[in-house]
C-alpha positions as CSV (number, residue, x, y, z in Angstrom):
1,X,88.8,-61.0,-73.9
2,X,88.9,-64.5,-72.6
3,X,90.3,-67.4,-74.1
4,X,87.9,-70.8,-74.4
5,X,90.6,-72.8,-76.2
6,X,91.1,-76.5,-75.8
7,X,93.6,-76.8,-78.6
8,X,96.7,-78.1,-76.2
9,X,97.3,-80.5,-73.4
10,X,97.6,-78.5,-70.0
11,X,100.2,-79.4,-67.5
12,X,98.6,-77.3,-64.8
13,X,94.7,-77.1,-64.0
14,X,94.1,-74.1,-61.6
15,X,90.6,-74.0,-60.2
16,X,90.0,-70.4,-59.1
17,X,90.1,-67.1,-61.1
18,X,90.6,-64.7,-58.2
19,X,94.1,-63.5,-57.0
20,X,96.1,-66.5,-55.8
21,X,95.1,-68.1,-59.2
22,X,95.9,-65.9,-61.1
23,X,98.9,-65.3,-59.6
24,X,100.2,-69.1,-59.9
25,X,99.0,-69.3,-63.6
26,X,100.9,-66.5,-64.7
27,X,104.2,-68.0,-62.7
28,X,103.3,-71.2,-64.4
29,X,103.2,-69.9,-67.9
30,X,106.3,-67.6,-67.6
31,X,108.4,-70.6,-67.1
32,X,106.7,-72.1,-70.5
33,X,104.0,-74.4,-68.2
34,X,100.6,-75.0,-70.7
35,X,97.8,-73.8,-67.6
36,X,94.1,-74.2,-68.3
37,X,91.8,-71.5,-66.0
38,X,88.9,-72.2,-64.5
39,X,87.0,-69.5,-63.1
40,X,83.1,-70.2,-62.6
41,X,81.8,-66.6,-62.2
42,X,81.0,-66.3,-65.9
43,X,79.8,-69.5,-66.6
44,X,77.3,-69.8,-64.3
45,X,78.7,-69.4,-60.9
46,X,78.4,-66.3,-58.7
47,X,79.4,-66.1,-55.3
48,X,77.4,-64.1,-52.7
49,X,80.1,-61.4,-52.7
50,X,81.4,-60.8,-56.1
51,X,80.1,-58.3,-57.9
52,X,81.0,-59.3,-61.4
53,X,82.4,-62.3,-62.9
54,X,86.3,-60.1,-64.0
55,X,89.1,-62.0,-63.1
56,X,91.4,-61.1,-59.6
57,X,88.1,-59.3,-58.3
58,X,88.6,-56.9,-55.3
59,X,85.7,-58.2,-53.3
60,X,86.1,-56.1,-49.7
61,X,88.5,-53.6,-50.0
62,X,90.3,-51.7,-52.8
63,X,93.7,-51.6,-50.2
64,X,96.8,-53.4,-50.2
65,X,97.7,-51.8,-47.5
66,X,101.0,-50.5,-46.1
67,X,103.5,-50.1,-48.9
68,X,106.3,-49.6,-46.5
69,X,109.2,-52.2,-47.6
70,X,111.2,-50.5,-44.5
71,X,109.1,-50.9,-41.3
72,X,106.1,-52.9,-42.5
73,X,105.6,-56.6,-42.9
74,X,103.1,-56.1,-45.7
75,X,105.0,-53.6,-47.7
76,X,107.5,-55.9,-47.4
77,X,106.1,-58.9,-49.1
78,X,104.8,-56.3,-51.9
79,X,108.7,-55.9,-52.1
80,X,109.6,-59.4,-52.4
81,X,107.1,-60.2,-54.6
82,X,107.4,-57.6,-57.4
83,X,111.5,-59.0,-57.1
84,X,110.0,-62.4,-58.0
85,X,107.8,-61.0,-60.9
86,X,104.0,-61.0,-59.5
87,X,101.6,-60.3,-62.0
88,X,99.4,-58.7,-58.7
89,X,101.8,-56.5,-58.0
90,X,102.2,-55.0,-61.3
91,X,98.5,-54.9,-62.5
92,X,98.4,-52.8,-58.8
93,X,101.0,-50.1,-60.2
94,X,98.9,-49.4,-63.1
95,X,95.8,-49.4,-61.3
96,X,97.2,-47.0,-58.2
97,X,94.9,-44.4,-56.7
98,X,96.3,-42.3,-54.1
99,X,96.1,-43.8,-50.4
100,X,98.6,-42.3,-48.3
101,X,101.8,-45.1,-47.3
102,X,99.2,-47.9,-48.4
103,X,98.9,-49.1,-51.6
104,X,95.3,-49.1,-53.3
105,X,93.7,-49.6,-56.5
106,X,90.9,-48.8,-58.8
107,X,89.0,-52.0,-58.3
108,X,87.7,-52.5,-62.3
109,X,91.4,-51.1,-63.8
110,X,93.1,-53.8,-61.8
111,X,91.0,-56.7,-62.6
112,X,90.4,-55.6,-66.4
113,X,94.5,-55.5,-66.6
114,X,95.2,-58.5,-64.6
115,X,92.9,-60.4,-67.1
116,X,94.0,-58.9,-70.2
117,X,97.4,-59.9,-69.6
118,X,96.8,-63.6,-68.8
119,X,94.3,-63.9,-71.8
120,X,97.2,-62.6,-73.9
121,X,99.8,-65.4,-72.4
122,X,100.3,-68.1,-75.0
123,X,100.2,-70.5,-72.3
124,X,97.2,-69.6,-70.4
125,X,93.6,-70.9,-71.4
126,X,91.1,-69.5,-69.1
127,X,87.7,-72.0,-69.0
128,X,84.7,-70.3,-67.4
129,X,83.0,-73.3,-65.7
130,X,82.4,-74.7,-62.2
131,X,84.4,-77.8,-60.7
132,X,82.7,-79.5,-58.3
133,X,85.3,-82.3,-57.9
134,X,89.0,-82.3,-57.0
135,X,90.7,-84.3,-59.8
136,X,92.5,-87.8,-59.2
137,X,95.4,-87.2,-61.2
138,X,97.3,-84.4,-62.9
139,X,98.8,-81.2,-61.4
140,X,96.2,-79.1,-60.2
141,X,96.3,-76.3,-57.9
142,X,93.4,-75.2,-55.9
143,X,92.7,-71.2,-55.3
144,X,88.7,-71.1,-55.1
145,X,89.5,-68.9,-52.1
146,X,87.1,-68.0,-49.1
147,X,84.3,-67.9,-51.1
148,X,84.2,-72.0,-52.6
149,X,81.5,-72.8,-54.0
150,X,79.4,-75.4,-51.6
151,X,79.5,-78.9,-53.9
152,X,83.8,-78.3,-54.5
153,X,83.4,-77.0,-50.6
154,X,82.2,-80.8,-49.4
155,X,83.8,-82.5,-52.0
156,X,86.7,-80.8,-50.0
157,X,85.5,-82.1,-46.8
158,X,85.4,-85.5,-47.6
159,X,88.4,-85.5,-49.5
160,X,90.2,-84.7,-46.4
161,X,88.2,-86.1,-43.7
162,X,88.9,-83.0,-42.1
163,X,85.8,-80.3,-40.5
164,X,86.0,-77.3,-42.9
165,X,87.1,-74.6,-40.4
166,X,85.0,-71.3,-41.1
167,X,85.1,-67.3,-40.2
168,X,83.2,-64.4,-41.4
169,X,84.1,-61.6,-43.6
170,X,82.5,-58.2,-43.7
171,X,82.6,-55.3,-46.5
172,X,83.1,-52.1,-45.7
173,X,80.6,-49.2,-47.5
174,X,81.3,-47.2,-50.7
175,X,80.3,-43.8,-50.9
176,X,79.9,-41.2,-54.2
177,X,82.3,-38.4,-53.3
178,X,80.2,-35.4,-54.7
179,X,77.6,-36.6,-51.6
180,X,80.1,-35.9,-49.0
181,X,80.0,-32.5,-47.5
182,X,83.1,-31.1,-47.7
183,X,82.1,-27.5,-45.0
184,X,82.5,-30.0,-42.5
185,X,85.3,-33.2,-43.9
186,X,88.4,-32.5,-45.3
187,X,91.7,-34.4,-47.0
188,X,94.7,-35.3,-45.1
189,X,96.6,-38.5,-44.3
190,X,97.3,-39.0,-40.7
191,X,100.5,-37.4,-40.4
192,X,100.6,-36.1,-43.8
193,X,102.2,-39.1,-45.0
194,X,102.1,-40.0,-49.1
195,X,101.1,-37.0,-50.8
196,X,99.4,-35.4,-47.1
197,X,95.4,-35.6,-48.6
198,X,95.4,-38.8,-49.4
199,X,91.7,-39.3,-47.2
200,X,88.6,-37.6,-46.8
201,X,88.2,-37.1,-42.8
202,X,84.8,-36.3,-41.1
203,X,85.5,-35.4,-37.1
204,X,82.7,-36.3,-34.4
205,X,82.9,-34.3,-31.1
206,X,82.2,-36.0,-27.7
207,X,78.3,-35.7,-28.4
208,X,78.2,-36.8,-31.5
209,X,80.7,-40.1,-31.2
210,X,78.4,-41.6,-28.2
211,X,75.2,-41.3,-29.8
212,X,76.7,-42.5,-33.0
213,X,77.9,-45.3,-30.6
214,X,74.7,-45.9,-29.2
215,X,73.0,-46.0,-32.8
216,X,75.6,-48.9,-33.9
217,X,75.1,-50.9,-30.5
218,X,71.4,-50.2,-30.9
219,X,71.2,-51.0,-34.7
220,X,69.4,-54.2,-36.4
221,X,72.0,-56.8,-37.9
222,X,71.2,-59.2,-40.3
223,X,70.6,-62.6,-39.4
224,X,72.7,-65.8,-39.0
225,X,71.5,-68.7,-40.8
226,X,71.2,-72.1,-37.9
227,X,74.9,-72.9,-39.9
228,X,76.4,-69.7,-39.2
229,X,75.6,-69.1,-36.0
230,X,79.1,-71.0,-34.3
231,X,81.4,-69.2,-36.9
232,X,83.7,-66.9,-35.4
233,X,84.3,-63.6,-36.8
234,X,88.3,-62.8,-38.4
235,X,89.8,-60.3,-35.8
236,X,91.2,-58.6,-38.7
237,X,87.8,-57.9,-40.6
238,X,85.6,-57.2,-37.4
239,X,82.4,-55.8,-38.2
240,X,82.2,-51.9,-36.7
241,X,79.1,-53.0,-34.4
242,X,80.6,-55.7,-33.4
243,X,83.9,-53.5,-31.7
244,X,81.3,-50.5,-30.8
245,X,80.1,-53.7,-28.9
246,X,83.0,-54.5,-26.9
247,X,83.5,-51.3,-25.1
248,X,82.9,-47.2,-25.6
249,X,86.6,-46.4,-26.7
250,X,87.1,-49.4,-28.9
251,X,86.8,-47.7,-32.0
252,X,88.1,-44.5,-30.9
253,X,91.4,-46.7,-30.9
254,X,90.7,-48.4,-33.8
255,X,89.1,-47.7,-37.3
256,X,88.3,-44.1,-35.8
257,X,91.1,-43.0,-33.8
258,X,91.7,-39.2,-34.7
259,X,95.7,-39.2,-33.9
260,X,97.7,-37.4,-36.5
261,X,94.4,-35.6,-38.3
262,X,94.3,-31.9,-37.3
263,X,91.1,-30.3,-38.3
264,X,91.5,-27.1,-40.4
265,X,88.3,-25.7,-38.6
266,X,89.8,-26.3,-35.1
267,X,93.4,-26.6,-35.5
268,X,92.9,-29.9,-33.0
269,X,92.4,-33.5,-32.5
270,X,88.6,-34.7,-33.0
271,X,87.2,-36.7,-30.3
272,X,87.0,-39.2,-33.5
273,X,87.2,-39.3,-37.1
274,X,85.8,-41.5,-39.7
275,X,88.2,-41.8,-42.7
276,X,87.2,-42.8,-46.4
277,X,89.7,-44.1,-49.0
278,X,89.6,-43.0,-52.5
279,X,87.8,-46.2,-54.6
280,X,88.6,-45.8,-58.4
281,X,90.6,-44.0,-60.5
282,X,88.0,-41.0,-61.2
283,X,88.1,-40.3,-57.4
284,X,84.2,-40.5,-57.6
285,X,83.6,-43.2,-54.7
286,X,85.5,-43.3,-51.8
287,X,84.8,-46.3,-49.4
288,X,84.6,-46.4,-45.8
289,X,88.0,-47.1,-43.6
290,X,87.3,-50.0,-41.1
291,X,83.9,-49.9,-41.2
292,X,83.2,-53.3,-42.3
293,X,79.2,-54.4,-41.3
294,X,76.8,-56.5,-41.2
295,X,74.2,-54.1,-40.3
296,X,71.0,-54.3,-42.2
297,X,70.4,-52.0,-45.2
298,X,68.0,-49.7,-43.7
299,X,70.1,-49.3,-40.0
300,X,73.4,-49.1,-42.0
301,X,72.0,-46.1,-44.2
302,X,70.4,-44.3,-40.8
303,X,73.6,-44.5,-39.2
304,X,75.9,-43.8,-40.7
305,X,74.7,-40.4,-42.1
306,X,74.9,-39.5,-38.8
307,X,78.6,-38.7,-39.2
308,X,79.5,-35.4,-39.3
309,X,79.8,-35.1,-43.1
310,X,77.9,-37.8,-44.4
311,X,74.5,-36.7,-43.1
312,X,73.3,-37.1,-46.9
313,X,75.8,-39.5,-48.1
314,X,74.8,-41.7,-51.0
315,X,76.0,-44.9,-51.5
316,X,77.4,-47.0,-54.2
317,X,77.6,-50.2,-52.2
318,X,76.4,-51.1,-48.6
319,X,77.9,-53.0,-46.3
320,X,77.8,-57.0,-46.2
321,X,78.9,-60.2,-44.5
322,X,79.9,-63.1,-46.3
323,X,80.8,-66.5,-44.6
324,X,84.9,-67.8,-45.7
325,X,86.0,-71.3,-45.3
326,X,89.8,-72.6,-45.1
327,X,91.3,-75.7,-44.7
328,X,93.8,-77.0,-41.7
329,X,96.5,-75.9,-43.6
330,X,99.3,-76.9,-40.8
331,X,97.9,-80.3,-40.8
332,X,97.0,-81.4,-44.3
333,X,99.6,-79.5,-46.5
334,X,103.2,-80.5,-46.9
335,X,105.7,-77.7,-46.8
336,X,105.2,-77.6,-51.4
337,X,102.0,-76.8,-50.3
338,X,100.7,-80.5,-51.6
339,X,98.2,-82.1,-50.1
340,X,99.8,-85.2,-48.2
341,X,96.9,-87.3,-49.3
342,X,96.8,-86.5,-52.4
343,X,100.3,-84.8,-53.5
344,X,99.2,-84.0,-57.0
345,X,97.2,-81.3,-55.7
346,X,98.0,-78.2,-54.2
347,X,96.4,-75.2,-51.9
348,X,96.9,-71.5,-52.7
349,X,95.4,-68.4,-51.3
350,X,92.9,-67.5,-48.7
351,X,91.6,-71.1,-48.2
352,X,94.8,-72.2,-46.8
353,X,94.1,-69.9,-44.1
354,X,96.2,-66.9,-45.1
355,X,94.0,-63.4,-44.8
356,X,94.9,-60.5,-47.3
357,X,95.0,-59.8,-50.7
358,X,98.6,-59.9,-50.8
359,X,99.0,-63.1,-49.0
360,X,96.3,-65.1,-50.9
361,X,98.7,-63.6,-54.0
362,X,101.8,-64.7,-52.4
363,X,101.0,-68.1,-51.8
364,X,99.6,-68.6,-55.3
365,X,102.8,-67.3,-56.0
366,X,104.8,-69.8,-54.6
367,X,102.5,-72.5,-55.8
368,X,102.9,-71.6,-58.9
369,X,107.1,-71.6,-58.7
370,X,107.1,-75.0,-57.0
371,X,104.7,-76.8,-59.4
372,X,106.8,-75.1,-62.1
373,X,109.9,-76.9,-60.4
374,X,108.3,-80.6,-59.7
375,X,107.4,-80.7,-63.7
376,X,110.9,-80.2,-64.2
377,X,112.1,-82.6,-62.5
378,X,113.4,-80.9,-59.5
379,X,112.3,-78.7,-55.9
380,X,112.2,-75.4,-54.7
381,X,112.9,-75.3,-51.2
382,X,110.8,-72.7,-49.3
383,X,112.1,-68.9,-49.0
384,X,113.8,-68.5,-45.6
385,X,111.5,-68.0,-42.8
386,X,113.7,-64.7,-42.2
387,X,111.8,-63.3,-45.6
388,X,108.0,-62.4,-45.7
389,X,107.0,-65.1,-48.3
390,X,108.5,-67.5,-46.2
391,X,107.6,-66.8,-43.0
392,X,104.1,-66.8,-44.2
393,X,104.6,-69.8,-45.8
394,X,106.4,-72.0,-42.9
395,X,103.2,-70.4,-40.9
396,X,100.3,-72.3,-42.8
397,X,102.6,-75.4,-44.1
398,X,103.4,-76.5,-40.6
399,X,104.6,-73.6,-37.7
400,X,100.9,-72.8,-36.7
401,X,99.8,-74.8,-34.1
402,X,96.7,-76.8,-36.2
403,X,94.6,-77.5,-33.2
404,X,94.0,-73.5,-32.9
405,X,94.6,-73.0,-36.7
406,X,93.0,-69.3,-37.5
407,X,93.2,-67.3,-40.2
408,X,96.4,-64.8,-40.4
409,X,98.1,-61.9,-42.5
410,X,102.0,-61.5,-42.6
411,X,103.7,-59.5,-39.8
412,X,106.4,-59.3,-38.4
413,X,106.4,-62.1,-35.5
414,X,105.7,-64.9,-37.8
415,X,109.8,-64.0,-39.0
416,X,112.8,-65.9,-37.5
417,X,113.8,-63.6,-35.0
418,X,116.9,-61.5,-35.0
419,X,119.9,-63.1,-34.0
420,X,121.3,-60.2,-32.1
421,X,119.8,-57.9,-29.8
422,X,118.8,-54.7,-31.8
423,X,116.8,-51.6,-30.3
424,X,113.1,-51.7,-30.1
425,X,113.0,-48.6,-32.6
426,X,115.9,-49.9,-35.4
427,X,114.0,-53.9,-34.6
428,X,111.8,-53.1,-37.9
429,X,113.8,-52.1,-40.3
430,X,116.8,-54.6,-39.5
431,X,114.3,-57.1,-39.9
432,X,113.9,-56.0,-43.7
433,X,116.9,-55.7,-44.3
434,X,118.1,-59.1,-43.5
435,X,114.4,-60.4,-45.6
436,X,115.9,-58.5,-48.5
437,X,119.9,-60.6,-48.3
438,X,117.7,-63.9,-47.6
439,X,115.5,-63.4,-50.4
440,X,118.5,-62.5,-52.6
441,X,120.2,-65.7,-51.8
442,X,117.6,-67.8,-51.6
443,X,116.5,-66.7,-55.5
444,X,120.7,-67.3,-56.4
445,X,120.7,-70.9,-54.4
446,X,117.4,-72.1,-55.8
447,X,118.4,-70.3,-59.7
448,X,114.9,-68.5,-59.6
449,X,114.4,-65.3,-62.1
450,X,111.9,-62.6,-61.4
């Protein structure tokens, strides 16, 4: 159900239904802030990615990744933000599908909750329609994401008088389960961790990995647009050809590294293994770990049924590139994450140049407590740069160097560093330990309830 009430005067205006959005709007309205919605997938606007107009839609992956509040930077800033109430995090609970250590969801379950629960809010109107303009007065916070749409894109631009900065994102594959051939894959999680069969594995010998190699190297891509062709790739989201293309082992140490997988048929390492991630809920589509592409349709399908496995795979979704823009975050945002030229507005999510579901969410979190604070008359300071969300945070709002601004996801040497020497080994998890004490006093200092 959506809401298309105009019946109150909104204190907020959040342009952008995806995760960051959401994310602030529920913060917003949990501390009794009136937010109006707008999301244009649903009236009218599509993006080239999106695959339906449901709010907080899983566009790449269905991962969160690591879940691991002890060693991990990610799973850490899951941690911190279910502490500080995060709508994301919840919806994620409810939606859970197995993954190993990671945390993944069933895609439709997680957006269908997510929106459910903000329709039901008292204080949330949710307006499917485009914005093509950045407002001259009135809180608003911008979360449009990677995916802007082009008019609110240059409107942007000029806003700013900044070059948008741009990278591409691919999408990884989605295959029907009951098309996998399971005499040759099997389950496991590398290592056994989680519940040990958390992924469906499919091993290549020596043979079979180089000629797969040479098939990906070989392969038609699709075509750059004359405006594409300058825009660099996000290391973190590399398209599988493109890593085949930088050398023979690449993804043997990568997305296809067989470490930790012992094959029941052998009782050994592979030479490599492909591993897929269950999708929804059902545990009838699995999709494709790491192997994001921008092969075209007819190459992708070719190839990869030549995995060992997957020779008559069918698929639910093919791979695709889509082209994500951000802003010079370090230069144009003040540390509230306001624009300095125009401080009634603020940035949240991926176009501030933070990568990853959970980041986009964690900033819109943030945004969403410090606009809460500045209509009440007061400020949040920003979470220690010894926590997750704050490390992330002093990253885009001023750290990063903004000449070589690229996009980045939380880890670990974006954090304050320890103050004492501590062993390589213990480094990790004494590093979460003092996140968890900041956090905790910095939510006492700044009298903030989860």
């Amino acid at each position: 159900m959506t809401k298309k009430s105009n019946n109150f005067e909104h204190q907020v205006h959040i342009i952008g239904g995806g995760l960051a959005g959401t994310e602030a709007a529920w913060q917003l309205a949990n501390r009794g802030i009136k937010v109006r919605l707008s999301e244009m997938r649903g009236g009218g606007g599509m993006t080239p990615a999106h695959q339906g107009d449901g709010l907080a839609e899983l566009v790449c992956s269905n991962s969160f990744r690591s879940d691991d509040a002890e060693n991990n930077a990610v799973g850490l800033i899951h941690q911190e933000m279910r502490k500080l109430n995060s709508i994301i995090m919840t919806c994620a609970e409810v939606a859970k599908v197995p993954a190993g250590s990671a945390l993944a969801v069933d895609r439709a379950i997680f957006s269908k909750e997510v929106e459910d629960r903000l329709a039901a809010h008292e204080n949330i109107s949710i307006m499917r329609e485009q914005v093509d303009v950045l407002p001259n007065e009135g809180h608003t916070i911008v979360a449009t994401g990677p995916l802007t749409a082009m008019a609110l894109a240059e409107h942007i631009i000029e806003r700013t008088n900044q070059k948008s900065l741009a990278f591409f994102d691919a999408i990884a594959p989605i295959i029907y389960k009951d098309s996998i051939n399971f005499d040759i894959a099997w389950y496991q999680s590398r290592w056994d961790k989680g519940d040990g069969k958390d992924y469906i594995n499919c091993p290549m010998d020596e043979a079979q990995y180089l000629a797969f190699h040479e098939a990906l190297t070989m392969s038609e891509t699709a075509d750059f647009k004359e405006w594409e062709k300058d825009t660099p790739y996000f290391e973190g989201c590399m398209p599988i050809e493109v890593m085949a293309s930088r050398g023979l082992d690449t993804l043997r140490f990568g997305p296809m590294k067989p470490v930790g997988l012992d094959n029941p048929a052998t009782g050994r390492w592979a030479h490599a293994v492909v591993q897929l991630r269950q999708d929804n809920k059902q545990g009838t589509i699995w999709n494709m770990v790491g192997f994001q592409t921008k092969l075209k349709y007819g190459a992708q399908t070719e190839v990869l049924r030549m995995i060992p496995g997957l020779e008559n795979a069918e698929f639910a979704r093919l791979g695709g590139l889509h082209r994500n823009t951000f802003i010079c975050a370090p230069k144009l945002l003040d540390r509230q994450l306001r624009l300095k030229s125009a401080p009634h507005i603020r940035f949240a999510g991926q176009i501030t140049g933070c990568e990853g579901y959970v980041e986009s969410s964690a900033i819109g979190l943030f945004a969403g407590i410090s606009t809460a604070a500045e209509i009440a008359g007061c400020c949040v300071d920003l979470p220690p740069s010894t926590t997750a969300l704050g490390a992330l945070l002093s990253h885009i709002t001023g750290d990063a160097d903004a000449k070589s601004y690229q996009p980045m996801n939380v880890n670990f040497g974006l954090f304050q560093p320890l103050e004492k020497h501590v062993h390589k080994k213990e480094r990790k998890a004494a590093m979460t330990a003092r996140a968890r004490k900041a956090l905790e006093g910095w939510m006492n200092t700044q009298k903030i309830t989860g």
